[in-house]
VEXDREN-2710 file (C-alpha; in Angstrom, 1 decimal):
% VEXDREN-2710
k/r/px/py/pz
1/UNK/26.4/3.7/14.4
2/UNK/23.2/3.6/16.4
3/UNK/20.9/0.9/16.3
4/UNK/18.3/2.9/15.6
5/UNK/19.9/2.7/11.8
6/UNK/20.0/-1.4/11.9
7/UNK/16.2/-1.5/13.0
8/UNK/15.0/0.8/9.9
9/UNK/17.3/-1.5/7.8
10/UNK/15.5/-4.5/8.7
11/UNK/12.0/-2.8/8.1
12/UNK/13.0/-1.8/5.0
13/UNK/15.3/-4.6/3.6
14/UNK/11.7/-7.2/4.2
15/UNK/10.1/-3.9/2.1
16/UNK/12.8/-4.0/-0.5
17/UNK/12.2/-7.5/-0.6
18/UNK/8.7/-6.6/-2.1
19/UNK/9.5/-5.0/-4.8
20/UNK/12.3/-7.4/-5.6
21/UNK/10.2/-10.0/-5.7
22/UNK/7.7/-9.1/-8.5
23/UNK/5.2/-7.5/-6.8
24/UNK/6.1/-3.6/-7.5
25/UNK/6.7/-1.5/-10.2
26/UNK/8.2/-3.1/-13.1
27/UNK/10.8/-0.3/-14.2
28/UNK/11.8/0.0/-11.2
29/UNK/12.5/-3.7/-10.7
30/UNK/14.3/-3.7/-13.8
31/UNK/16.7/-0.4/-12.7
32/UNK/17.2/-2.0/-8.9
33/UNK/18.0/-5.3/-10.1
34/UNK/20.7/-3.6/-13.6
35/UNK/22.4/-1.7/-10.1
36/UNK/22.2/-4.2/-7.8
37/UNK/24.7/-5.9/-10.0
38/UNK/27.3/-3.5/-8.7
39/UNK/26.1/-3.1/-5.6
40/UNK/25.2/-6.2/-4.5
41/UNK/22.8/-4.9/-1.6
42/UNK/19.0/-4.5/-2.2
43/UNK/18.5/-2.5/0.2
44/UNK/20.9/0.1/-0.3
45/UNK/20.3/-0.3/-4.0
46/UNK/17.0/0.6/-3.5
47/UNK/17.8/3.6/-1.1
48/UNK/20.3/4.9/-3.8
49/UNK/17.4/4.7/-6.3
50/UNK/14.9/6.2/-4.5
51/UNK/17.2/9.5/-3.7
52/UNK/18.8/9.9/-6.9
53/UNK/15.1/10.0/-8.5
54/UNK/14.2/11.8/-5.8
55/UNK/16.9/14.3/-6.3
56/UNK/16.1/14.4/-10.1
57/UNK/12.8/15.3/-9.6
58/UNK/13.3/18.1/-7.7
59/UNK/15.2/19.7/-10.7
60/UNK/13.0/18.5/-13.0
61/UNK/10.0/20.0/-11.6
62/UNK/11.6/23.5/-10.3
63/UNK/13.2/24.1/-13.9
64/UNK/10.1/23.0/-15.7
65/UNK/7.7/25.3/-13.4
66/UNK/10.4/28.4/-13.5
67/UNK/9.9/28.5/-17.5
68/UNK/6.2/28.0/-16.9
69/UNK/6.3/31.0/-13.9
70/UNK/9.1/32.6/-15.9
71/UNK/10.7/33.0/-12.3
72/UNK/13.0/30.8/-10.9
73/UNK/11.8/31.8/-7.9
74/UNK/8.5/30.1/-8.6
75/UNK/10.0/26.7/-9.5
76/UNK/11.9/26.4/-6.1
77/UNK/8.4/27.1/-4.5
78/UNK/7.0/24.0/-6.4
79/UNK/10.1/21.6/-5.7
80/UNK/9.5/22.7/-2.1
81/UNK/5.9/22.0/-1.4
82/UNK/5.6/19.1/-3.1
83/UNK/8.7/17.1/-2.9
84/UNK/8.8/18.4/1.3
85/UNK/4.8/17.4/1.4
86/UNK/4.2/15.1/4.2
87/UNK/3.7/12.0/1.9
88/UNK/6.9/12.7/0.1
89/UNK/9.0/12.7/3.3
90/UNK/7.4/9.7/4.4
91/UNK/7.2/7.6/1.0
92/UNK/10.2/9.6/-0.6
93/UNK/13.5/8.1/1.0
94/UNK/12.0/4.6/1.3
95/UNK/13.1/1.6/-0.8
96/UNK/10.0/1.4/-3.2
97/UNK/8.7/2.8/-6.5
98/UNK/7.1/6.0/-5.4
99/UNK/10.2/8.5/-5.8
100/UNK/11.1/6.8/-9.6
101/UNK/7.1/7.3/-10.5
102/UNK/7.2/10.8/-9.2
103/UNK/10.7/11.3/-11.1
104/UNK/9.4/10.2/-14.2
105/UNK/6.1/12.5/-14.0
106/UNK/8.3/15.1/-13.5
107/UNK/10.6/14.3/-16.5
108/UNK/7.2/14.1/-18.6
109/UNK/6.4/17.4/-17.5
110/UNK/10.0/18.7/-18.1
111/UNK/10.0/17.5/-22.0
112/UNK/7.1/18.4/-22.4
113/UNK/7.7/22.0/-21.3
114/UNK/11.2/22.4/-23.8
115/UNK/9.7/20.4/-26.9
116/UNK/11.6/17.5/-26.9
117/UNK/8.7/15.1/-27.9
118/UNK/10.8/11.8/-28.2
119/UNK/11.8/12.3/-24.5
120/UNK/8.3/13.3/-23.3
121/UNK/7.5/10.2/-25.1
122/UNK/9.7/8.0/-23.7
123/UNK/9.2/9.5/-20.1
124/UNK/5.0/9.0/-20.3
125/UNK/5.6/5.3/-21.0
126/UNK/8.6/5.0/-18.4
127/UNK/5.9/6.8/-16.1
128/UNK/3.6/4.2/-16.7
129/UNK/6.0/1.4/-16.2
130/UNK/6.8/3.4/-13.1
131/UNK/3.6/2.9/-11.5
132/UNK/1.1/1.0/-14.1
133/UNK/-2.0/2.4/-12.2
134/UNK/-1.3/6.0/-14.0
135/UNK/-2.0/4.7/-17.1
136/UNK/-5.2/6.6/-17.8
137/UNK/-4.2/9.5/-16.2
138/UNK/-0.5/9.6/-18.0
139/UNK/-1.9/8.8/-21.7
140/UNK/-3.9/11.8/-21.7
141/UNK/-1.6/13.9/-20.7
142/UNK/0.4/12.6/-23.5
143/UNK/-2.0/12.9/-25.9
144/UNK/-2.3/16.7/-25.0
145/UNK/1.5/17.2/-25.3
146/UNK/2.0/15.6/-28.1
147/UNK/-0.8/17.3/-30.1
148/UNK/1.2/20.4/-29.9
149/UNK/4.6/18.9/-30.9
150/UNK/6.5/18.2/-33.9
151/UNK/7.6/14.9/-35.1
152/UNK/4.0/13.3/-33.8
153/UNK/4.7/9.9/-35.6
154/UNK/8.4/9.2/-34.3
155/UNK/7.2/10.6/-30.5
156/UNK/4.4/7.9/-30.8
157/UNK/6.6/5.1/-31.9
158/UNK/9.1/5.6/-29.3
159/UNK/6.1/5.4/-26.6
160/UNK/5.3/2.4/-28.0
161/UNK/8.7/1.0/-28.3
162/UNK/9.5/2.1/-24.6
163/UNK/6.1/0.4/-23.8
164/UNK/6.9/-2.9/-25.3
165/UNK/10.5/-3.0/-23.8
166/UNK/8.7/-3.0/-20.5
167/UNK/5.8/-5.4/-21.8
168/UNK/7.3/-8.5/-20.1
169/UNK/7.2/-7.4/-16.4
170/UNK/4.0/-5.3/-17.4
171/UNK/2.1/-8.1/-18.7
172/UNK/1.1/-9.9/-15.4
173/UNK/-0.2/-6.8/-13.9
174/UNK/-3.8/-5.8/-13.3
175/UNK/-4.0/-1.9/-13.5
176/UNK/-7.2/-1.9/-12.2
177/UNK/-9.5/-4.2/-10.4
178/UNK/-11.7/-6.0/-11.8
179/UNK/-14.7/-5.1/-9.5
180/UNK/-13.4/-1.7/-8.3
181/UNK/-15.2/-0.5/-5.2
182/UNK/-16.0/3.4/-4.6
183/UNK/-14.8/3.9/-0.9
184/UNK/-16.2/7.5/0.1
185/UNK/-13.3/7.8/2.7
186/UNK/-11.0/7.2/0.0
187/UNK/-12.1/10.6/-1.7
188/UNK/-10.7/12.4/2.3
189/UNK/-7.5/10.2/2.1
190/UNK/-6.3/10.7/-1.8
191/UNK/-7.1/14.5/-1.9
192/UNK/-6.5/16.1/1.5
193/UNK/-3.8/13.4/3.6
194/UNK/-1.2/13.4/1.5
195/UNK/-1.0/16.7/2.7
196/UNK/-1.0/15.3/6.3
197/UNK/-3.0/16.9/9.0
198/UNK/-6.1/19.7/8.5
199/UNK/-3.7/22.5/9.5
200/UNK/-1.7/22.0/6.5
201/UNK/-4.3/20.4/4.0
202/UNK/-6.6/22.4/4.2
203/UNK/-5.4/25.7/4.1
204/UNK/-3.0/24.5/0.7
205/UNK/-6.2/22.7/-1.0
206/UNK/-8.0/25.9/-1.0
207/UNK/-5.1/27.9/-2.2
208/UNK/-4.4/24.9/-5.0
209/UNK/-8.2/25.6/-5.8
210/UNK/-7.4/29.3/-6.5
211/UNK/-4.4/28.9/-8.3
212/UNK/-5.9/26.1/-10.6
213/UNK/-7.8/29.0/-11.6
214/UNK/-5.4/31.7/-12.0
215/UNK/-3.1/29.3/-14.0
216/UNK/-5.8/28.4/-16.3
217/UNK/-6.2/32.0/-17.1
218/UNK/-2.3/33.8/-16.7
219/UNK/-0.8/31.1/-18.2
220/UNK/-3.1/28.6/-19.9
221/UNK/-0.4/26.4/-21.8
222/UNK/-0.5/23.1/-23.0
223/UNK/1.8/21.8/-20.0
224/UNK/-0.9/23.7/-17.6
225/UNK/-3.6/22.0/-19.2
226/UNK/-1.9/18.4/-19.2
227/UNK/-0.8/19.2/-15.5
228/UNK/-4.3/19.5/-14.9
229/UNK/-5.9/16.8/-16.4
230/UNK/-3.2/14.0/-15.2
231/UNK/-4.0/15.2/-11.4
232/UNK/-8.1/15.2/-12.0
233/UNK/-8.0/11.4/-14.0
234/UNK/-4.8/10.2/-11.4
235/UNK/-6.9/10.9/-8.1
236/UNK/-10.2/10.2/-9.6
237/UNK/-8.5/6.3/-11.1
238/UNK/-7.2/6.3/-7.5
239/UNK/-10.2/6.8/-5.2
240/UNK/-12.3/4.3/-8.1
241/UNK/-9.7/1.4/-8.2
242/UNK/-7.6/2.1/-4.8
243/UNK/-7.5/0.2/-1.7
244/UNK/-7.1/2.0/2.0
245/UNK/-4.7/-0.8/2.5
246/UNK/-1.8/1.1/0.8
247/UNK/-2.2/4.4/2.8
248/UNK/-2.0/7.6/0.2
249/UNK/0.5/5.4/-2.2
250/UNK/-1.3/5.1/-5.1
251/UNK/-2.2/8.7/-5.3
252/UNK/1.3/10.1/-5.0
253/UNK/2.3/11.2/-8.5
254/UNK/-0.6/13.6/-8.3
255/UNK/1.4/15.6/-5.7
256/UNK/3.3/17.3/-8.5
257/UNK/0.4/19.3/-10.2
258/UNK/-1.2/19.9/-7.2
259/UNK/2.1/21.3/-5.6
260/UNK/2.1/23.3/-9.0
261/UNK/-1.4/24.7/-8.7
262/UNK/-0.9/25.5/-5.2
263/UNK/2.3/27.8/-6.0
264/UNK/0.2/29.3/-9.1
265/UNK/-2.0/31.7/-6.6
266/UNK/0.8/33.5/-5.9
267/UNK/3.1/33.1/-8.9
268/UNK/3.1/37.1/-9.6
269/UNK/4.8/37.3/-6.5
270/UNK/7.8/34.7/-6.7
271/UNK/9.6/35.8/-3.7
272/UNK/6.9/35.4/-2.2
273/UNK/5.5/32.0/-3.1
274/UNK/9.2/30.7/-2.4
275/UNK/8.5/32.2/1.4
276/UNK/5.1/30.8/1.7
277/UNK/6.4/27.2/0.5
278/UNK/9.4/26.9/2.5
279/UNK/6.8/27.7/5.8
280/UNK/4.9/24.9/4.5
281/UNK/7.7/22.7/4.2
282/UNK/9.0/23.4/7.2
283/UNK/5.6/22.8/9.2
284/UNK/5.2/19.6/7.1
285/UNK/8.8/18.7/8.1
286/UNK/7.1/19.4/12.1
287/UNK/4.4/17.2/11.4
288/UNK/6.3/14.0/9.6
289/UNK/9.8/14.3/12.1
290/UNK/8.1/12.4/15.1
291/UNK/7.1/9.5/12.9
292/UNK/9.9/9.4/11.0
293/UNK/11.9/9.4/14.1
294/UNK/10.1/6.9/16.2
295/UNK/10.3/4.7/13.1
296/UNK/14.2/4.9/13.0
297/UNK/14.7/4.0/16.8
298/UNK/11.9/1.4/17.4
299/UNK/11.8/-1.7/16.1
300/UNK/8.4/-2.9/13.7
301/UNK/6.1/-5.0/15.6
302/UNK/6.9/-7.8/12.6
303/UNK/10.3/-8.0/13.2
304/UNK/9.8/-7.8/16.7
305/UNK/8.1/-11.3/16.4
306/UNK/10.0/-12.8/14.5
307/UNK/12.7/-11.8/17.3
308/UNK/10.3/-13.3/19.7
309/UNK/10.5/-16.6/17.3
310/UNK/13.6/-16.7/16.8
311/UNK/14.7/-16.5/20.3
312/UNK/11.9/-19.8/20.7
313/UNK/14.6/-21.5/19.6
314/UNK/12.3/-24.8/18.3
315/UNK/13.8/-26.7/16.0
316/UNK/10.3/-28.1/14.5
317/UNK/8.7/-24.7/14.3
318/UNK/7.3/-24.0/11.4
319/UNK/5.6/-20.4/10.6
320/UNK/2.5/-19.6/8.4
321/UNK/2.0/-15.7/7.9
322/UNK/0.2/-13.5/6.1
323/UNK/1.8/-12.6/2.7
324/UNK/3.0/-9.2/3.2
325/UNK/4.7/-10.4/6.6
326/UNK/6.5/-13.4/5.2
327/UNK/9.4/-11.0/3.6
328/UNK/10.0/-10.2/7.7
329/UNK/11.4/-13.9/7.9
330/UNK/14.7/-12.2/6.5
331/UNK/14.9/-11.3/10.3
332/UNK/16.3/-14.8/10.8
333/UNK/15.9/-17.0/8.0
334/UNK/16.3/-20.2/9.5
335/UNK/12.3/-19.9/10.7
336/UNK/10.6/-21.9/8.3
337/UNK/7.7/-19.8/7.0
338/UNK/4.9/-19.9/4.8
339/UNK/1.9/-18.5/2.7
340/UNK/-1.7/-19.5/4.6
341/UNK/-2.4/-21.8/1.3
342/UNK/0.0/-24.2/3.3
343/UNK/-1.6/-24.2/6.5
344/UNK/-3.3/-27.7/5.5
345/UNK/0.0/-29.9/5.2
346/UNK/0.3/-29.5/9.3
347/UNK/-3.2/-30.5/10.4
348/UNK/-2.2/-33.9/11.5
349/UNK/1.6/-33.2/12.0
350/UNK/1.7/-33.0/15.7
351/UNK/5.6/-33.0/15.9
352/UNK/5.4/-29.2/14.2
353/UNK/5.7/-26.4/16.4
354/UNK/2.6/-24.5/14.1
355/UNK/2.2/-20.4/14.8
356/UNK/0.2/-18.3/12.8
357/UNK/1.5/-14.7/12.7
358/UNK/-1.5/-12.6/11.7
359/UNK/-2.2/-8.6/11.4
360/UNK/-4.1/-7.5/14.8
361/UNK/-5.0/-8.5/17.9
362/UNK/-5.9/-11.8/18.0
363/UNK/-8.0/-13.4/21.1
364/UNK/-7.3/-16.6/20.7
365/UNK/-5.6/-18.1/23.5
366/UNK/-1.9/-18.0/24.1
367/UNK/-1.8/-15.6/21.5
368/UNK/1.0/-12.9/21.9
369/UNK/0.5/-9.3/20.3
370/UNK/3.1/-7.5/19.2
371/UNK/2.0/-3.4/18.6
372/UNK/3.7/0.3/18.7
373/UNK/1.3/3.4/19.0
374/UNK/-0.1/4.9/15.5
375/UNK/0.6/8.1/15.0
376/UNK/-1.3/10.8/13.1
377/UNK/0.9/10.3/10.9
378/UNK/0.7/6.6/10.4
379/UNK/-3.0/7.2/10.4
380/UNK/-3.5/9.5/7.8
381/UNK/-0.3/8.3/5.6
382/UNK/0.8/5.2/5.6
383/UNK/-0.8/1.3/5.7
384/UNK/-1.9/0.2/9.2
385/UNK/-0.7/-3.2/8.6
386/UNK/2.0/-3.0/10.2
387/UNK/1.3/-1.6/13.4
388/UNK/-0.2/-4.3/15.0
389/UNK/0.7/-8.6/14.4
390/UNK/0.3/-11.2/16.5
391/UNK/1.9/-14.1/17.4
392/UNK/-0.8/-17.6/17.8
393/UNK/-0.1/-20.5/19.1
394/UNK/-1.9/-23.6/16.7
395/UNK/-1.7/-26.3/18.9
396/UNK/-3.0/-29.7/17.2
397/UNK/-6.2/-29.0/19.3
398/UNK/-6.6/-26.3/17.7
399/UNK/-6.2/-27.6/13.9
400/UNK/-8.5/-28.6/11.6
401/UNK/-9.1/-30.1/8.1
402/UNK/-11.0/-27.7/6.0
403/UNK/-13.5/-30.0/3.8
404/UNK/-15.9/-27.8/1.9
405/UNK/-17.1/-24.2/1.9
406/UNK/-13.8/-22.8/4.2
407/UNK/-11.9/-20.2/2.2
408/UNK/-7.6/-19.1/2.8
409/UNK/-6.9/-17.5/6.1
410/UNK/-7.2/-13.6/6.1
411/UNK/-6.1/-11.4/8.8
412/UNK/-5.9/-7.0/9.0
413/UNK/-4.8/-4.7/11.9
414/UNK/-8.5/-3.9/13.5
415/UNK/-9.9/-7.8/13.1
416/UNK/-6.9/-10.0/13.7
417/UNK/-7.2/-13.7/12.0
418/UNK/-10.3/-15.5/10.0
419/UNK/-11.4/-18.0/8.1
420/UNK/-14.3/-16.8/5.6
421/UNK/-17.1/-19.9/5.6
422/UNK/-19.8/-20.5/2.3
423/UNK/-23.2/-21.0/3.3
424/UNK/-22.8/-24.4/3.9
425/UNK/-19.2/-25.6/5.3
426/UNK/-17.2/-28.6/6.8
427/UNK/-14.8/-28.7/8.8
428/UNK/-12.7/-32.0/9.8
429/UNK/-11.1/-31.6/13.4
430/UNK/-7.9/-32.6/13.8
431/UNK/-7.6/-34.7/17.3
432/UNK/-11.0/-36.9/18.8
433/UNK/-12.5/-35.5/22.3
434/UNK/-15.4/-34.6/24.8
435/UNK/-16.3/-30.8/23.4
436/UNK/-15.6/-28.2/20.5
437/UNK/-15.3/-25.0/20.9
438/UNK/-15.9/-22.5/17.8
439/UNK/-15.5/-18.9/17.6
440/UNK/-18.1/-16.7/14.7
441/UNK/-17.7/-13.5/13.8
442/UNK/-19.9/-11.1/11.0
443/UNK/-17.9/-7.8/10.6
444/UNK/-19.2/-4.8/11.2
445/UNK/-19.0/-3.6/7.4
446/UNK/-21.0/-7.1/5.7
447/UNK/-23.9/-6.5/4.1
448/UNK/-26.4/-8.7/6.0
449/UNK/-27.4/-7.3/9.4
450/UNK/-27.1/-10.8/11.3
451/UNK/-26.6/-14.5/10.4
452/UNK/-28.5/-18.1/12.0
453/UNK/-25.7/-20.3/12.5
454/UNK/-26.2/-24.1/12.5
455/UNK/-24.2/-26.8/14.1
456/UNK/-25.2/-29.9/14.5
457/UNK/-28.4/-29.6/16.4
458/UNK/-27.1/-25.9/18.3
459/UNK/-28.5/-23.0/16.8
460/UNK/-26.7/-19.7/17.3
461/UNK/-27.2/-16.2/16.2
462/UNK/-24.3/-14.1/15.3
463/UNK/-25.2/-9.9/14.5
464/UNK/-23.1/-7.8/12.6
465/UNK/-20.0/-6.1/14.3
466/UNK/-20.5/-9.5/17.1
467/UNK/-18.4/-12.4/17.9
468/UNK/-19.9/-15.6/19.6
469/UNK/-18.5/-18.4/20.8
470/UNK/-20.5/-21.8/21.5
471/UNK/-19.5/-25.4/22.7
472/UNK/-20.7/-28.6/20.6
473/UNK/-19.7/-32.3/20.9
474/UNK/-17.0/-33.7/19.0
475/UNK/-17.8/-35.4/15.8
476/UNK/-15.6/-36.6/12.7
477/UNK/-17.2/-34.1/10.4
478/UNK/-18.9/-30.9/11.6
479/UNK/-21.2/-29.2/9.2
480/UNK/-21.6/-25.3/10.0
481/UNK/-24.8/-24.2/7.9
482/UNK/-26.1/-20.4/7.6
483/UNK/-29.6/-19.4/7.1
484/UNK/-28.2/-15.9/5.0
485/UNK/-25.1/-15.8/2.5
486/UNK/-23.7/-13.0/0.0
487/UNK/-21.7/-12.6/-3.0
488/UNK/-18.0/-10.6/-2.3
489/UNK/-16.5/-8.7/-5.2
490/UNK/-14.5/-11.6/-5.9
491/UNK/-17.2/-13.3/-6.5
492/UNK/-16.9/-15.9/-2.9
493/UNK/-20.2/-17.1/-1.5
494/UNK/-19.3/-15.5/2.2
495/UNK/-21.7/-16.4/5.2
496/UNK/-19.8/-16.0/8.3
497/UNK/-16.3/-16.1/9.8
498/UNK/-14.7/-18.7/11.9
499/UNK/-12.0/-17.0/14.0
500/UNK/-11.0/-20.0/16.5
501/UNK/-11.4/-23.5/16.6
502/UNK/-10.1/-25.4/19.9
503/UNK/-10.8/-28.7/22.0
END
């Protein structure tokens, strides 16, 4: 077996780990965990579930759009371009929620086409315990379908009943945040990259346009209309409430309709539309295969360093890591890691070995990066968190006791690692000598244009998109005040960051 196979394991076993863990979709925790009991393998009981649905959807949607179409023709054209899309190849196959969510839209859609209104009922709320951010988007569509169904008040109650079975893992989940931010490159990312590169997006965006229009007027069904309304309300939620953090994830399940929409244009000529979409798959396959291969033989920069750590050897090391790189301790789980929150029980500890392992490249000294090239690809489709980590060194020198005004470590792929400080902030070093050095930095996206930095008796000015460093003396308690502050979305006083501290 090549080792190419055992490297992708690894990646994805800290992934499965994720959604094991709470922190995914709630119906598909609930399936994994109900086959994991025979399995006994969360990884491969993730895999399994991720190809069945993705298997089932493929059916689903191709005998829901071939009654639609009246050709089968036309369904295989709609299984094709959306299930082979570039997202769907990448996302697809992996052990996470996205091929259940897009199962379950397609099930929706497939009830909904044959009149079987409990089952659309019970596949909208199963959709929404899929992937809860669909919500919105999913009870409208089932508000159109059912208006056209019999047996309305038995469809309704088994929604609700299928929504109240999945209350409990629901319940501590926030569908939307609570100060949602309009990103306009979210608007390029959620419509066109999930369709990978211009050469393929555009030209089927265009066409999707078209046949949104022809389907509205050939075959202006219920299902069409529903279709078409889950995809508008899905990417528009998306873009208002979605993060560029997750890559095109959240916007997935609105692959479907526009797949559909696409094929539409040319659903008088089936044979036809079945030609057209198996070139598109076949140049989406083109696009996706170089990523998809890379990932399989190289291993991820995370569990590269935690290779790197483990072959340290120290017996009193003792990790703290960002929260979506802690599941890479599975790598070798006798590394001791934890959450940043912890990062204040080692100030004074100097028999700990203390590294931070951080998104990005890092500048502190002794700091060891750990990086594989981005792809298109990885670019367009996928997070860039994990592209780039780094390895630093906290020597005691380097520690510090954060009084007042210092806010959780934070680290992403293009800043490497900070500390958010209020306008007014204390820090406590943690050994006595001559000189400290401390490191500022105001990104280039805050809202101030520059900040006046005060230390002691140093002034310092630090502009947006500029780091500075400056040298102070050593005392007990140093009080770093800012002339400028402003209010974050969640609601933190932020002034500046403090990216290094050291003796």
């Amino acid at each position: 077996m090549p080792a190419g196979f055992w490297t992708a394991r690894e990646v994805r076993l800290a992934e499965s780990l994720l959604t094991f863990d709470g922190s995914g979709s709630p119906l598909v925790i609930a399936l994994a965990r109900l086959l994991n009991v025979f399995v006994r393998d969360p990884f491969v009981t993730l895999v399994a579930l991720s190809v069945t649905a993705s298997v089932v959807a493929a059916i689903l949607i191709g005998v829901s759009c071939a009654r639609i179409f009246g050709s089968p023709w036309a369904g295989a054209a709609v299984s094709l371009t959306a299930l082979l899309s570039p997202a769907l190849l990448v996302f697809g196959p992996r052990p996470d929620v996205e091929s259940v969510a897009v199962a379950c839209v397609a099930a929706a859609l497939f009830f909904l086409v044959t009149h079987r209104p409990e089952l659309f009922a019970v596949s909208a709320a199963a959709a929404i315990g899929s992937r809860p951010e669909m919500a919105l988007a999913m009870l409208v569509m089932f508000a159109i379908g059912i208006g056209v169904m019999p047996r309305k008040g038995r469809s309704v109650a088994a929604f609700v009943a299928t929504t109240l079975i999945l209350f409990i893992p629901l319940r501590e989940l926030v569908l939307f945040d609570s100060a949602p931010q309009f990103r306009r490159e979210l608007v390029v990312r959620f419509i066109a990259h999930p369709w990978g590169g211009k050469f393929l997006s555009f030209p089927l965006l265009a066409v999707a346009a078209a046949g949104g229009l022809v389907a509205l007027k050939r075959h202006r069904t219920t299902a069409v209309l529903a279709l078409g309304a889950f995809a508008a309300i899905h990417v528009v939620t998306s873009i208002l409430t979605g993060s560029p953090i997750e890559g095109v994830r959240p916007v997935l399940p609105a692959v479907l309709p526009i797949g559909f929409f696409a094929v539409a244009a040319f659903a008088r000529w089936p044979v036809v539309a079945a030609l057209l979409s198996g070139i598109f798959s076949a140049a989406s396959l083109a696009y996706t295969w170089p990523a998809l291969a890379q990932h399989a033989r190289r291993e991820a920069p995370p569990v590269v360093a935690m290779k790197f750590l483990s072959r340290a050897g120290s017996p009193a090391l003792h990790l703290i890591a960002s929260p979506d790189l802690v599941p890479f301790s599975l790598v070798d789980p006798t590394i001791r890691v934890m959450t940043p929150e912890r990062i204040g029980d080692f100030v004074r500890r100097r028999d700990v070995d203390l590294r931070l392992l951080v998104h990005g490249r890092s500048g502190a000294a002794g700091a060891v990066v750990f990086e594989e090239p981005a792809s298109d690809v990885c670019r367009k489709l996928t997070s860039d968190r994990f592209h780039v980590v780094s390895v630093v060194p906290q020597p005691a020198s380097s520690r510090y006791i954060a009084r007042i005004g210092v806010y959780h470590l934070e680290s992403s792929p293009e800043r490497g690692g900070w500390r958010w400080l209020a306008k007014e902030a204390r820090i406590e070093p943690a050994e006595a000598s001559g000189d400290l050095r401390l490191r500022f930095r105001l990104p280039g996206d805050a809202p101030i244009e520059s900040n006046r930095v005060i230390i002691g008796g140093t002034v310092i000015d630090v502009a947006r998109g500029a780091t500075v460093e400056v040298t102070v003396p050593w005392t007990k308690g140093v009080v770093i005040r800012s002339d400028r502050s402003f209010i974050a979305p969640d609601g933190r006083e932020l002034a500046v960051q403090l990216t290094g501290v050291s003796l």
